[in-house]
N, C-alpha and C positions, 0 to 999 in steps of 0.2 A: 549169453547172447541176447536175451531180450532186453537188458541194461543198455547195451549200445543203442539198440533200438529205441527207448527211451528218451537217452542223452543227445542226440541227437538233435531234435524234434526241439528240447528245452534249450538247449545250445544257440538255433537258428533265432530259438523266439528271442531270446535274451542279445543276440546283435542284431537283431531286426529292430525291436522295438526305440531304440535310439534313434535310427535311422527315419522314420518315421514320425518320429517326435520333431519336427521343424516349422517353421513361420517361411509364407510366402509375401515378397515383397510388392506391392501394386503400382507402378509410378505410369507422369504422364509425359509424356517427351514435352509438351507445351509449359512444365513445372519449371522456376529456376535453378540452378544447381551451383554450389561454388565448385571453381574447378580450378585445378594446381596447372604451372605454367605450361605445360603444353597441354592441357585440355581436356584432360581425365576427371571426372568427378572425384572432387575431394573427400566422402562418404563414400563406405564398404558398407552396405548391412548384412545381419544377417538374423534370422530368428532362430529360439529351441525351445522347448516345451522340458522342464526339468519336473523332474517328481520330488516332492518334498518327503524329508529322511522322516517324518514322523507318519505320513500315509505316501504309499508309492501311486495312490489313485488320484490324487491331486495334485494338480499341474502349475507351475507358475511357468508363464509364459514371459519370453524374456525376449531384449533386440537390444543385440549388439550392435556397436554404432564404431567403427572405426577412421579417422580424422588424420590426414595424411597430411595434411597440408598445415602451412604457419599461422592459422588464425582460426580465432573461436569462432566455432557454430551453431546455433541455434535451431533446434529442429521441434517439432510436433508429430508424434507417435500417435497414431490411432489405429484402432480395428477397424479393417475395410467396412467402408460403408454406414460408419458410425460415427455421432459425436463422444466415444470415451476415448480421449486424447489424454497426453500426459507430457509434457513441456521438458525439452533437455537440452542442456548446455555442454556442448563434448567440447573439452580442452585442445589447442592446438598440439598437433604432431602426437596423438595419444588416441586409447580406447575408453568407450562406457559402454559399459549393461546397464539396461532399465529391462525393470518388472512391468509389466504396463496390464497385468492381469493376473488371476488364478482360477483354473477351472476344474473340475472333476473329470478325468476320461476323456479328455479332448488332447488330443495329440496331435492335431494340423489347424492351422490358424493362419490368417492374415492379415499384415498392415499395412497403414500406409505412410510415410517419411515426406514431412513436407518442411525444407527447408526457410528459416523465416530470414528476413535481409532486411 
């Protein structure tokens, strides 16, 4: 009986902590955006905090960039409120992951997606 009680408890933490592990996105409505023919932005982002298989205590933060539309885009990746930027070209009608950091114990992050034209 004290096993379930246990298991439990270790269970919740081990699908929590994923869930928590994410990047939030900061955008300005006044930004440009490309957009597919009826008017959707043509970028999905999304961010995750992955723990590296060699220490689970460090994080590489990552932003997926997903490209819906027929032509390449050009974007810049930063952490809110910061100049560490990192420059990326997502292929038309396809996905990229960019790393755009690695931190200890940091499992909630933000950035910012500013498309270039």
């Amino acid at each position: 009986m004290n096993f379930h009680r246990l298991a439990l408890p270790l269970l919740s933490l081990s699908f929590a902590a994923p869930l928590l592990a994410q990047g939030y996105t900061t955008s300005d409505l006044a930004d440009r955006q490309h957009r597919d023919f009826v008017g959707k932005p043509c970028l999905q982002t999304s961010g995750i905090a992955r723990p590296l298989a060699s220490d689970p205590h460090i994080l590489n933060h990552s932003v997926s960039l997903d490209n819906h539309c027929p032509e390449r885009i050009k974007v810049t990746i930063c952490y809110h409120g910061t100049d560490d930027c990192t420059d990326v070209d997502v292929p038309p009608s396809s996905r990229k992951e960019q790393v755009i950091g690695v931190f200890p114990a940091m499992l909630q992050f933000r950035y910012d997606v500013k498309e270039q034209f």
